[in-house]
C-alpha atoms as a printed R data frame, in Angstrom:
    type eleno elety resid chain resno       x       y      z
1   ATOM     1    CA   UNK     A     1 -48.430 -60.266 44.276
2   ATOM     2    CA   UNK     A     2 -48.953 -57.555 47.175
3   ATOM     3    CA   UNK     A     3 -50.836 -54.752 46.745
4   ATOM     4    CA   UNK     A     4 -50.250 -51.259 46.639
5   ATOM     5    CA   UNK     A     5 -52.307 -48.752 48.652
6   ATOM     6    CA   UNK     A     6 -53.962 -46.694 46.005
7   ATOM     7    CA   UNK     A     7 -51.919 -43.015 45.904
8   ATOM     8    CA   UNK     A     8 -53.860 -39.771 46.095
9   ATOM     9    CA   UNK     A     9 -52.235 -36.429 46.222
10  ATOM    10    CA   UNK     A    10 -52.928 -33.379 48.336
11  ATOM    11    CA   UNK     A    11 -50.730 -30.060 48.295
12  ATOM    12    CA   UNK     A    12 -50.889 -29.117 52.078
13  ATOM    13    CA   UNK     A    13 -48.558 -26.215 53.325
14  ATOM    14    CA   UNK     A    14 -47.076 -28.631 55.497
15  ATOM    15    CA   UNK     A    15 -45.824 -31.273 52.806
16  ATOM    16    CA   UNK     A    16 -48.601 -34.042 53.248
17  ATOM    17    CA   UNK     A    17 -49.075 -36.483 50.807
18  ATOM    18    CA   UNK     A    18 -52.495 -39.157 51.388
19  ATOM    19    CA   UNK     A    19 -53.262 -42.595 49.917
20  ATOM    20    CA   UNK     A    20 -55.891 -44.178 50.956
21  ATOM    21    CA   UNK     A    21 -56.575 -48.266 50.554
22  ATOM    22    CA   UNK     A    22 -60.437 -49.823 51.188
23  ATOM    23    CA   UNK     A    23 -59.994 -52.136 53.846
24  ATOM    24    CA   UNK     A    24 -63.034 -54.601 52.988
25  ATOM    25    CA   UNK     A    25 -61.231 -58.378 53.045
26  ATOM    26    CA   UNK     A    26 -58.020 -56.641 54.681
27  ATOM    27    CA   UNK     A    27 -58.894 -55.688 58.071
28  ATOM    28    CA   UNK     A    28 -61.787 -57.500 60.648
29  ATOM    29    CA   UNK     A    29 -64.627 -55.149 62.425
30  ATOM    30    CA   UNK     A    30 -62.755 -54.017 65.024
31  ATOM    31    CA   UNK     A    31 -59.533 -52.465 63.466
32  ATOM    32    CA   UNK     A    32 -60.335 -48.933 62.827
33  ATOM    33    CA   UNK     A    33 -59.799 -47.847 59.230
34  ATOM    34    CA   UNK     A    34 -56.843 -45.061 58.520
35  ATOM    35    CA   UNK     A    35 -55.472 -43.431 55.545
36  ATOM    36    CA   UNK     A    36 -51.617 -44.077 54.953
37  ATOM    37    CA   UNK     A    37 -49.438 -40.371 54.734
38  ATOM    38    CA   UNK     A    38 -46.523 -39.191 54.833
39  ATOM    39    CA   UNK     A    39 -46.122 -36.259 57.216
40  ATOM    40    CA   UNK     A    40 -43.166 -34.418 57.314
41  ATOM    41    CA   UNK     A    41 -41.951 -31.695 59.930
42  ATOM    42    CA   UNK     A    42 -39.244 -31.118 58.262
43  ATOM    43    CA   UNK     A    43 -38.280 -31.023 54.593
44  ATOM    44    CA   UNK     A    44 -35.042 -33.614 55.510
45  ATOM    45    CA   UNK     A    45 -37.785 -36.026 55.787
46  ATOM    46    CA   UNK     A    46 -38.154 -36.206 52.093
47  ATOM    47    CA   UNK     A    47 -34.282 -36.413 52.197
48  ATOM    48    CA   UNK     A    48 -35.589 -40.689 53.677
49  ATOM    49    CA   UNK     A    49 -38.742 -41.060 51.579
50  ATOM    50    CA   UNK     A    50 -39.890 -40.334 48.121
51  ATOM    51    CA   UNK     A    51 -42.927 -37.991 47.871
52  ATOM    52    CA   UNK     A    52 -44.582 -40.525 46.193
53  ATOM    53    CA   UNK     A    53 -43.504 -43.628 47.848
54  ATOM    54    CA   UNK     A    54 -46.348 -46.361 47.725
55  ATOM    55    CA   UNK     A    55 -47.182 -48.641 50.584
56  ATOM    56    CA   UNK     A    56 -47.717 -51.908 49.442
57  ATOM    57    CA   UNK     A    57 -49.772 -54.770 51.614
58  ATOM    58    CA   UNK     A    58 -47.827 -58.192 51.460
59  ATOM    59    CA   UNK     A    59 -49.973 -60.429 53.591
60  ATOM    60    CA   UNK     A    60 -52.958 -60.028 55.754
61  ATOM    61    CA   UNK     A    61 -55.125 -62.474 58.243
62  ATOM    62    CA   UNK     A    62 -52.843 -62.326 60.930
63  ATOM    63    CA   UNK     A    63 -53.765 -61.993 64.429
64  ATOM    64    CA   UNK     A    64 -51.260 -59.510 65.251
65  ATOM    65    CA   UNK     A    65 -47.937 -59.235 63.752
66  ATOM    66    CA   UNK     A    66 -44.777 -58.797 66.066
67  ATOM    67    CA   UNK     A    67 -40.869 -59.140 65.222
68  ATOM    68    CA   UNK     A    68 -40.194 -58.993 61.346
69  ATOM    69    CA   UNK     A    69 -36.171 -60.186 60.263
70  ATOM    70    CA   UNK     A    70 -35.586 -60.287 56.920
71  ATOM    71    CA   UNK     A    71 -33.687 -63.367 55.488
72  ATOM    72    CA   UNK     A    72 -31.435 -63.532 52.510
73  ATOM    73    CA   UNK     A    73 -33.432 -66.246 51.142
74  ATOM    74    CA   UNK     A    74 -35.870 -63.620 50.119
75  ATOM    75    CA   UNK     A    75 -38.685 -64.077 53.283
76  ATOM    76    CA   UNK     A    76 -39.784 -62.544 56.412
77  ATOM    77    CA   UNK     A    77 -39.918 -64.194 60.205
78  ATOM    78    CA   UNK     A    78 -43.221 -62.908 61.317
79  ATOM    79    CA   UNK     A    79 -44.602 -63.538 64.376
80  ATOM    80    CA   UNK     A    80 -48.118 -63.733 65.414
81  ATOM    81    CA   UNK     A    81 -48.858 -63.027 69.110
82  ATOM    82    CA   UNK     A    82 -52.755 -64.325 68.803
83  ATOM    83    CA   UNK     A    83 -51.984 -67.427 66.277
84  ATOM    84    CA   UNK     A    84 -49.158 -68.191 68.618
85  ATOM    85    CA   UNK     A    85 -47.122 -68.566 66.270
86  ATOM    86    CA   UNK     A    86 -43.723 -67.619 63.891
87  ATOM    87    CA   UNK     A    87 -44.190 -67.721 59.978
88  ATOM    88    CA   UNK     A    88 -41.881 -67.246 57.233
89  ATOM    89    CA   UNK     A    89 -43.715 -64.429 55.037
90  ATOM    90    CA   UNK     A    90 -43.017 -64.215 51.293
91  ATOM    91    CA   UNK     A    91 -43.430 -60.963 49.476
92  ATOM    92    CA   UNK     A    92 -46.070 -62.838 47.420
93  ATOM    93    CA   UNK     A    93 -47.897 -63.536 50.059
94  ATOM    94    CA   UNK     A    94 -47.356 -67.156 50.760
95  ATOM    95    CA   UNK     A    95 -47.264 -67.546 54.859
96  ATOM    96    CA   UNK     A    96 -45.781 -70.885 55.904
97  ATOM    97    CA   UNK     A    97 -45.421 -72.084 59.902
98  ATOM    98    CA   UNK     A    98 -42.393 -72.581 61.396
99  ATOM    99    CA   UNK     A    99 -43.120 -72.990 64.966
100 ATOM   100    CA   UNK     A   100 -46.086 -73.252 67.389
101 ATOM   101    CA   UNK     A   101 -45.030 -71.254 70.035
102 ATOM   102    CA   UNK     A   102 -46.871 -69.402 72.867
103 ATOM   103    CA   UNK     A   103 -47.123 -65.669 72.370
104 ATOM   104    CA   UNK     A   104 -43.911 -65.128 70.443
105 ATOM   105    CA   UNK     A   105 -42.594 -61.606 70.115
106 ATOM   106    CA   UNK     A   106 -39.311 -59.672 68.870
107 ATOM   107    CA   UNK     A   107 -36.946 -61.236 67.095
108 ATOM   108    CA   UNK     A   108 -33.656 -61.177 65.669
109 ATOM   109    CA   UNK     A   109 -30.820 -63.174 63.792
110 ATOM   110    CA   UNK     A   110 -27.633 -62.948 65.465
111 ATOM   111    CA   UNK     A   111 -23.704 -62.969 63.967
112 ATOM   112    CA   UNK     A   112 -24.144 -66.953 63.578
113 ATOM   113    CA   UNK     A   113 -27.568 -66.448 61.789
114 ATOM   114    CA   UNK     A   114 -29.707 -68.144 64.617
115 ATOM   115    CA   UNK     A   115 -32.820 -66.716 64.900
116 ATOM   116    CA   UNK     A   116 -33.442 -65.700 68.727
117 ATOM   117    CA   UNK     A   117 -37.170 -64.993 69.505
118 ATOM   118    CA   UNK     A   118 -38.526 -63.739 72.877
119 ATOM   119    CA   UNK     A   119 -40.668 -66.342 73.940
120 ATOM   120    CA   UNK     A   120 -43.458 -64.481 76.123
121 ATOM   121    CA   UNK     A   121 -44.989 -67.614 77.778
122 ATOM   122    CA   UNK     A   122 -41.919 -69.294 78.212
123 ATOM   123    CA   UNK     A   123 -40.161 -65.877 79.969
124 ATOM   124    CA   UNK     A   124 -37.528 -66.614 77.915
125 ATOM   125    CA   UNK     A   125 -35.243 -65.622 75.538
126 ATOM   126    CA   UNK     A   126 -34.961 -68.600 72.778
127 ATOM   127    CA   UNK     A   127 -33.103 -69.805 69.686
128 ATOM   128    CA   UNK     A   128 -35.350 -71.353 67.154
129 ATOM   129    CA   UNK     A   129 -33.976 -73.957 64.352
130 ATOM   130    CA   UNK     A   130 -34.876 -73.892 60.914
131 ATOM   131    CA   UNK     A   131 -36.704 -76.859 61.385
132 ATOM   132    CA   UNK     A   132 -38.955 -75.640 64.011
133 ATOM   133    CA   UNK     A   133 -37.363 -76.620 67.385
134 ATOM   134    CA   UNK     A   134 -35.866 -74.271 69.957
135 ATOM   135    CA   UNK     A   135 -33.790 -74.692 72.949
136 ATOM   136    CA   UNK     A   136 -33.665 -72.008 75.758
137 ATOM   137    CA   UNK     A   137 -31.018 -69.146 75.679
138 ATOM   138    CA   UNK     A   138 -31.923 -67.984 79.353
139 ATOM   139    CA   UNK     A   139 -35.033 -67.440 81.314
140 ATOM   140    CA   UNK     A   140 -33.796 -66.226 84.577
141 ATOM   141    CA   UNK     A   141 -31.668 -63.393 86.557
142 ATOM   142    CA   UNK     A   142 -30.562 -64.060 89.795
143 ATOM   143    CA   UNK     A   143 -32.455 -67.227 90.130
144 ATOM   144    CA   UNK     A   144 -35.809 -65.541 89.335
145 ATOM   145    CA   UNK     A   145 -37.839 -66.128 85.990
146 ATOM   146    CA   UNK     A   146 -37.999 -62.930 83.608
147 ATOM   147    CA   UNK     A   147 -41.306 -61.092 83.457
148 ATOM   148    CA   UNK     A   148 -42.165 -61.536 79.511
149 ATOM   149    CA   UNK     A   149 -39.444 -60.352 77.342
150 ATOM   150    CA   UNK     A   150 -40.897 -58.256 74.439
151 ATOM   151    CA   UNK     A   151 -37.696 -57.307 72.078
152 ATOM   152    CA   UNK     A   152 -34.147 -58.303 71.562
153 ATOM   153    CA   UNK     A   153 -31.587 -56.717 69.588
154 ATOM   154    CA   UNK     A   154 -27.643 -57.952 68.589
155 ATOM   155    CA   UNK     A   155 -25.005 -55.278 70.401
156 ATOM   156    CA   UNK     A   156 -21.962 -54.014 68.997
157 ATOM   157    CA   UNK     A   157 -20.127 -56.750 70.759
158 ATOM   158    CA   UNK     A   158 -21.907 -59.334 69.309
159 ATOM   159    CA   UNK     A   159 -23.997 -60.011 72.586
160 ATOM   160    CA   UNK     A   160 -27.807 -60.425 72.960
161 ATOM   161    CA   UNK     A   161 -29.624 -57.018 74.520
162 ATOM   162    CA   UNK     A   162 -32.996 -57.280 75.351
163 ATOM   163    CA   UNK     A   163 -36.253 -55.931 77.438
164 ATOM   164    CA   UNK     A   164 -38.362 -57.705 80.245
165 ATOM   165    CA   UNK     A   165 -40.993 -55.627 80.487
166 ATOM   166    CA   UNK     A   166 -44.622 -57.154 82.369
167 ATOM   167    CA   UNK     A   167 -46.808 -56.841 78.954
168 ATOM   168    CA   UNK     A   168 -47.300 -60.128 78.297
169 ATOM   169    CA   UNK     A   169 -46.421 -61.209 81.742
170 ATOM   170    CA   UNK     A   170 -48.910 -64.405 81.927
171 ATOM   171    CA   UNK     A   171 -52.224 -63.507 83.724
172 ATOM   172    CA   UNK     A   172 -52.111 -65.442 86.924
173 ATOM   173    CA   UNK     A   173 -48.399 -66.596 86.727
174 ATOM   174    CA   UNK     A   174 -46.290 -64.390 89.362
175 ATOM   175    CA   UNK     A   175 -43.558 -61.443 88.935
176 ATOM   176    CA   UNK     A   176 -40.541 -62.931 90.369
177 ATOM   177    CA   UNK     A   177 -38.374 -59.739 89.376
178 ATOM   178    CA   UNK     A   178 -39.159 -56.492 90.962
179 ATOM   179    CA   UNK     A   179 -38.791 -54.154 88.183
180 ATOM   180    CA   UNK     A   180 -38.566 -54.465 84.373
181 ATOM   181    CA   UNK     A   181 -35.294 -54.296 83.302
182 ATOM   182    CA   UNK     A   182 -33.096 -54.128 79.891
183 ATOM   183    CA   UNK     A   183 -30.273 -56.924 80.089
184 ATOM   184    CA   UNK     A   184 -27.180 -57.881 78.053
185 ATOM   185    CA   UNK     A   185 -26.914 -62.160 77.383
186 ATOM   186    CA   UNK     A   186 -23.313 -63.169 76.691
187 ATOM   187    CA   UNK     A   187 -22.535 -65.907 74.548
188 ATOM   188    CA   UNK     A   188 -21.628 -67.956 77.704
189 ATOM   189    CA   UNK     A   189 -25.392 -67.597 79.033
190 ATOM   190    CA   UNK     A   190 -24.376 -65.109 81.521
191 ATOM   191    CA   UNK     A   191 -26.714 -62.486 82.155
192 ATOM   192    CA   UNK     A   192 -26.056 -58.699 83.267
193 ATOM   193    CA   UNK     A   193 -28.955 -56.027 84.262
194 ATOM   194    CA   UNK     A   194 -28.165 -53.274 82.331
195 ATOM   195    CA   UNK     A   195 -30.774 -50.598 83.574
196 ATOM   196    CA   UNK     A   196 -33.906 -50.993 85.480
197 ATOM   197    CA   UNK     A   197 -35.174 -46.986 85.329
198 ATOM   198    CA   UNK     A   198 -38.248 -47.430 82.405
199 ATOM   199    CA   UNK     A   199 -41.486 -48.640 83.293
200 ATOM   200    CA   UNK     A   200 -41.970 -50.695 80.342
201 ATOM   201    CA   UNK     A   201 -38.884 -51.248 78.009
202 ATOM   202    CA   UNK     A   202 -39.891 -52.406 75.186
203 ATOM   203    CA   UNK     A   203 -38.206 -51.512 71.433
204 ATOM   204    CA   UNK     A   204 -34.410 -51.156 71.480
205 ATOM   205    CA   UNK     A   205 -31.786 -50.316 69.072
206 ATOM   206    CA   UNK     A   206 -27.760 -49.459 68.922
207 ATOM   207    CA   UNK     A   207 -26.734 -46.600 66.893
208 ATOM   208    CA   UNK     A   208 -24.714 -47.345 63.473
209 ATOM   209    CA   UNK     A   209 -21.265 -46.772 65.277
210 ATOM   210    CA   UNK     A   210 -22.573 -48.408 68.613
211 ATOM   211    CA   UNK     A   211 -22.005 -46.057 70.710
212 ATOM   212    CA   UNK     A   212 -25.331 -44.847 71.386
213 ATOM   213    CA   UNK     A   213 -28.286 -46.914 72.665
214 ATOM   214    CA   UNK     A   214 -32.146 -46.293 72.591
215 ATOM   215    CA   UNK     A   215 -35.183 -47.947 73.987
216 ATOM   216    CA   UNK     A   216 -38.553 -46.632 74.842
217 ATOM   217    CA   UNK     A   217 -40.794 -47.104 77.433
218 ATOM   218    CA   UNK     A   218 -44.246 -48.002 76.229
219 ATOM   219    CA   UNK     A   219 -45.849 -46.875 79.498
220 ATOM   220    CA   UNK     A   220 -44.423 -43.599 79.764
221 ATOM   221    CA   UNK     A   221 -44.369 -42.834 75.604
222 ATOM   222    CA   UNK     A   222 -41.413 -41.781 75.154
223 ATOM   223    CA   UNK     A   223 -37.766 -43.141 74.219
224 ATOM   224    CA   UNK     A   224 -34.759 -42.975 76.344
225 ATOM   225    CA   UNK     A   225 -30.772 -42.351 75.059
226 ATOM   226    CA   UNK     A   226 -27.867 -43.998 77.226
227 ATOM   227    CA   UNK     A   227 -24.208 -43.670 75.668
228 ATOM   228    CA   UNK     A   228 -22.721 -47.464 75.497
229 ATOM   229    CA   UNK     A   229 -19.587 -48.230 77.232
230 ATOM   230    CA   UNK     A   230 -16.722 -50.906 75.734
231 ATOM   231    CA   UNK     A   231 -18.174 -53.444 77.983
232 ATOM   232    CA   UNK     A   232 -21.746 -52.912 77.080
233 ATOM   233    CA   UNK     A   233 -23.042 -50.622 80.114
234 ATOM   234    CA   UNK     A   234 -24.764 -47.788 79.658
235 ATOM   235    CA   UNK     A   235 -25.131 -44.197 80.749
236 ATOM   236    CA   UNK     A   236 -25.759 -40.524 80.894
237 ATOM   237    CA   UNK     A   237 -29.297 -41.946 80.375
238 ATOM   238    CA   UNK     A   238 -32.144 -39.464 78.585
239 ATOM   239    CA   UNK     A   239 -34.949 -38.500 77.396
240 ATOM   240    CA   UNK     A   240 -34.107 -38.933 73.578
241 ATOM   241    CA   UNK     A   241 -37.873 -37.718 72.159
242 ATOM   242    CA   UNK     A   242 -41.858 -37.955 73.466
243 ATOM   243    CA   UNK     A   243 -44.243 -39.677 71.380
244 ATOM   244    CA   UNK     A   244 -47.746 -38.342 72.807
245 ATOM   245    CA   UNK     A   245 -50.862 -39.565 71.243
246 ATOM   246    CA   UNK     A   246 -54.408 -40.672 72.165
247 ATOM   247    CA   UNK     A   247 -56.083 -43.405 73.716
248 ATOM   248    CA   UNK     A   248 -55.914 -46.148 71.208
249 ATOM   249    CA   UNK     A   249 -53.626 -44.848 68.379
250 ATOM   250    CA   UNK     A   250 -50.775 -46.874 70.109
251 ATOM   251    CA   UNK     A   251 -47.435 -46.011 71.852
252 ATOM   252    CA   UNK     A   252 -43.960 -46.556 71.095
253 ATOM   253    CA   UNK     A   253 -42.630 -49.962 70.351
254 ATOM   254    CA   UNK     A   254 -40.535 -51.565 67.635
255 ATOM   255    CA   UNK     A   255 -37.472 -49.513 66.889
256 ATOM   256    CA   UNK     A   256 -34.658 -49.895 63.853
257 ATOM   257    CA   UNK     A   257 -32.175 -47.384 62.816
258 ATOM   258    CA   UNK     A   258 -30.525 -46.480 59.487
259 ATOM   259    CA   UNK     A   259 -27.192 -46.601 58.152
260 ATOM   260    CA   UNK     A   260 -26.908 -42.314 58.788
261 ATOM   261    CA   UNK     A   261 -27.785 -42.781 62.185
262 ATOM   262    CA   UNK     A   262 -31.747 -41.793 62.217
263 ATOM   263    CA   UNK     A   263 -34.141 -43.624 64.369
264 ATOM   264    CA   UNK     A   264 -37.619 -45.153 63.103
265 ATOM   265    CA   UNK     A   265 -39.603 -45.867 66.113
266 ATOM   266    CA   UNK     A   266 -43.002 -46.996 65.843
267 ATOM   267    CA   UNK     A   267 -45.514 -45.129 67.744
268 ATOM   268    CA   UNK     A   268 -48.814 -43.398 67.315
269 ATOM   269    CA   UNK     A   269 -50.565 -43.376 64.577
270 ATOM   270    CA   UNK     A   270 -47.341 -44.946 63.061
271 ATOM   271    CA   UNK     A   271 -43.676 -44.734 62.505
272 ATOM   272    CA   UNK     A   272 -42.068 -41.778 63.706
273 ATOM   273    CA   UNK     A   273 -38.589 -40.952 62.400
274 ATOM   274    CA   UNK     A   274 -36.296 -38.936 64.348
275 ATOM   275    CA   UNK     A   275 -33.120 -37.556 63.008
276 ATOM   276    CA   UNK     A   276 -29.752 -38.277 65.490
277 ATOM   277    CA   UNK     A   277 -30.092 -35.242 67.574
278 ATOM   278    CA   UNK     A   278 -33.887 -36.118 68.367
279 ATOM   279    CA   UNK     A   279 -35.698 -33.977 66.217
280 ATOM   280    CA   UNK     A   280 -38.918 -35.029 64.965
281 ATOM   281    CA   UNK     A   281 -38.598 -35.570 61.361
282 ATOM   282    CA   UNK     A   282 -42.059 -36.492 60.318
283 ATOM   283    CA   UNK     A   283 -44.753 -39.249 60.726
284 ATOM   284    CA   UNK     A   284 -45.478 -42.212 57.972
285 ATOM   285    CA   UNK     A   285 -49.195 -42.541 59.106
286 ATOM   286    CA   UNK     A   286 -49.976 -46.198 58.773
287 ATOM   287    CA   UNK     A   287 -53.444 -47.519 58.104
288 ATOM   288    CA   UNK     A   288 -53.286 -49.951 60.975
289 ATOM   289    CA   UNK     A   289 -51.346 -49.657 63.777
290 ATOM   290    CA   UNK     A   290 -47.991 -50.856 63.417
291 ATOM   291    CA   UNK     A   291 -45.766 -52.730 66.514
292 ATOM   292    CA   UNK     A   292 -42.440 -53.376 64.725
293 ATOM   293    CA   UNK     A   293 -40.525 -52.983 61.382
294 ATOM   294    CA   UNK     A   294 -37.414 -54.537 59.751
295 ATOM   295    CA   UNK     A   295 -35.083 -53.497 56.993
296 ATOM   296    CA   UNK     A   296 -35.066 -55.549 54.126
297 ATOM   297    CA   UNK     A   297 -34.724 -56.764 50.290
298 ATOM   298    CA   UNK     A   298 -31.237 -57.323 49.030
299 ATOM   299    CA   UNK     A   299 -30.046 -53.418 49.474
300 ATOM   300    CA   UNK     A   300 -31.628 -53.058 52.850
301 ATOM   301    CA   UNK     A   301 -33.355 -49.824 51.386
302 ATOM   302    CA   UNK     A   302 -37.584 -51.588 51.809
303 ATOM   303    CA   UNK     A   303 -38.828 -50.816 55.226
304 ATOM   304    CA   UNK     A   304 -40.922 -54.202 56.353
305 ATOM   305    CA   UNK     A   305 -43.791 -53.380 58.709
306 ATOM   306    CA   UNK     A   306 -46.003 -55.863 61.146
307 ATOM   307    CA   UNK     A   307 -49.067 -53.496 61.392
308 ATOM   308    CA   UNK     A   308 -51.705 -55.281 63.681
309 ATOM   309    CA   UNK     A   309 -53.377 -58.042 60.733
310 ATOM   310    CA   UNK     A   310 -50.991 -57.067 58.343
311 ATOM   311    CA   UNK     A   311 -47.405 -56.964 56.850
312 ATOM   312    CA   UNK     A   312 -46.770 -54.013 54.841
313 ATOM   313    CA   UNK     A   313 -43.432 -52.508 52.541
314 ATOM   314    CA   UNK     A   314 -42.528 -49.430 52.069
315 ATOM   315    CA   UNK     A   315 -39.848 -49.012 49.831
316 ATOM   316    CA   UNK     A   316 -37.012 -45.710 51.453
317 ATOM   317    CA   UNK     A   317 -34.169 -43.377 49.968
318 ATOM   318    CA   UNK     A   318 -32.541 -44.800 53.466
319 ATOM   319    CA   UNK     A   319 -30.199 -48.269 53.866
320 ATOM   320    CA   UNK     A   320 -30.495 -49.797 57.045
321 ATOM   321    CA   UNK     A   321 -28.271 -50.514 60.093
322 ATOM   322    CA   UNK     A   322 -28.465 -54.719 59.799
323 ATOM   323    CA   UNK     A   323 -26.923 -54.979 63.697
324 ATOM   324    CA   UNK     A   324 -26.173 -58.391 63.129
325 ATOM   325    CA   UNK     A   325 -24.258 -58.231 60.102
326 ATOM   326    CA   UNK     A   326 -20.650 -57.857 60.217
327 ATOM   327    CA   UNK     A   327 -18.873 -54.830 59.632
């Protein structure tokens, strides 16, 4: 059974509410403890979460957790960057390998329910089989190998998007490509550079009626807007929001966006929500650092986090945007 963080209430002026969980068997020496909150800066944050939402722990002794998709079945794809590894979590707990695979990262299922990972050591984006195989989507643009690609996301067309950012570029192997870019696959294996202007794209997301696109730039902290064209390409590119913080409470990464059209981007301290027109909505303070969340359980309402050692729930008022599923 997972776990809930233990709730304890504080009236602050500014609508805080604190639980707090002991970390002894949850966390190793070198994660620093935090308290899970919910901070809003606005009172339409409440409007997403319950004042007294509970986060509960489902499975801890990871490395460090990366690319959560919920499957029907009732599990999560989890990937562990250190382990080297994807799992298929259970929301009892139960973690069971499905591939050995070097420094896997974002994933996602696509319209024909393959699940595509971005294979960091391999510079590749790549579809792995139930049954623990994989075969290689692409690896290359213009005859050069990608960098490391970090997240990949299912467009409005059905296409692949995803970002090839140097993070997990491996140490001693070269950078073929210039510049770390965002790119569109087709289902024919072609492809396209769609921008090249962030330092290190990492977390990307479509809006619910596709026509808006965000990703954010890990390096600079903050995300960028583009509006989407019919044939995929972006423009009118923008700073969407800034997420500032200090050394070591993280920077933005994973992103996923609900069915209204707000934006959950983790960042840090946490996740920060942000309504459509980039307003700050409020902070769910996360007691380790999270890199990525998913939407899941059979309503699509239960926010799935990787957080460091740890995958977490938190159940939402929100339903989220499933990309991948058809409309």
């Amino acid at each position: 059974m997972d776990r809930p963080i233990r709730v304890r209430k504080i009236c602050l002026p500014i609508f805080l509410f604190l639980s707090t969980i002991p970390f002894s068997g949850f966390l190793n020496a070198q994660v620093q403890e935090r308290k899970f909150e919910l901070q809003a800066n606005s009172p339409q944050f409440w409007n997403l979460l319950d004042r007294d939402a509970k986060l509960y722990l489902v499975a801890g002794g990871f490395g460090f957790t990366e690319g959560p998709v919920w499957d029907e079945a009732g599990f999560l794809y989890v990937s562990d960057e250190t382990l080297n590894k994807i799992f298929r979590v259970y929301p009892g707990g139960r973690k069971e390998e499905l591939i050995s695979l070097g420094d896997p990262d974002g994933n996602t299922y696509d319209r024909k329910r393959r699940l595509l990972d971005c294979a960091s050591v391999l510079r590749a984006i790549i579809e792995v089989t139930p049954d623990g195989h994989y075969r290689i989507l692409a690896d290359h643009f213009e005859g050069k190998k990608f960098n490391s690609p970090n997240d990949v996301v299912i467009g409005p067309d059905g296409a692949t998007y995803f970002t090839d950012p140097t993070l997990d570029l491996v140490k001693g192997e070269k950078q073929e490509i210039p510049f770390q870019g965002v790119y569109r696959l087709d289902d024919n294996g072609k492809v396209r550079l769609l921008t090249k202007d962030l330092s290190q794209p990492n977390g990307l997301a479509f809006s619910p009626d596709g026509k808006r696109f965000y990703v954010d730039d890990s390096e600079r902290r903050n995300i960028r807007g583009y509006d989407v064209g019919p044939d995929g390409n972006l423009s009118n590119g923008r700073i969407f929001g800034e997420e500032p913080g200090g050394a070591h409470e993280g920077v933005p990464d994973g992103i996923k966006v609900d069915h209204s059209g707000n934006v959950f981007v983790t960042g840090p301290k946490g996740i920060w929500i942000w309504d459509p027109q980039g307003r700050h909505l409020g902070t769910i303070v996360m007691p380790e650092q999270p890199a990525n969340l998913a939407w899941g359980d059979k309503d699509y309402r239960t926010l799935y986090i990787t957080a460091t050692t740890s995958v977490y729930r938190l159940r939402t008022k929100a339903r989220g945007f499933i990309p991948y599923l058809k409309k």
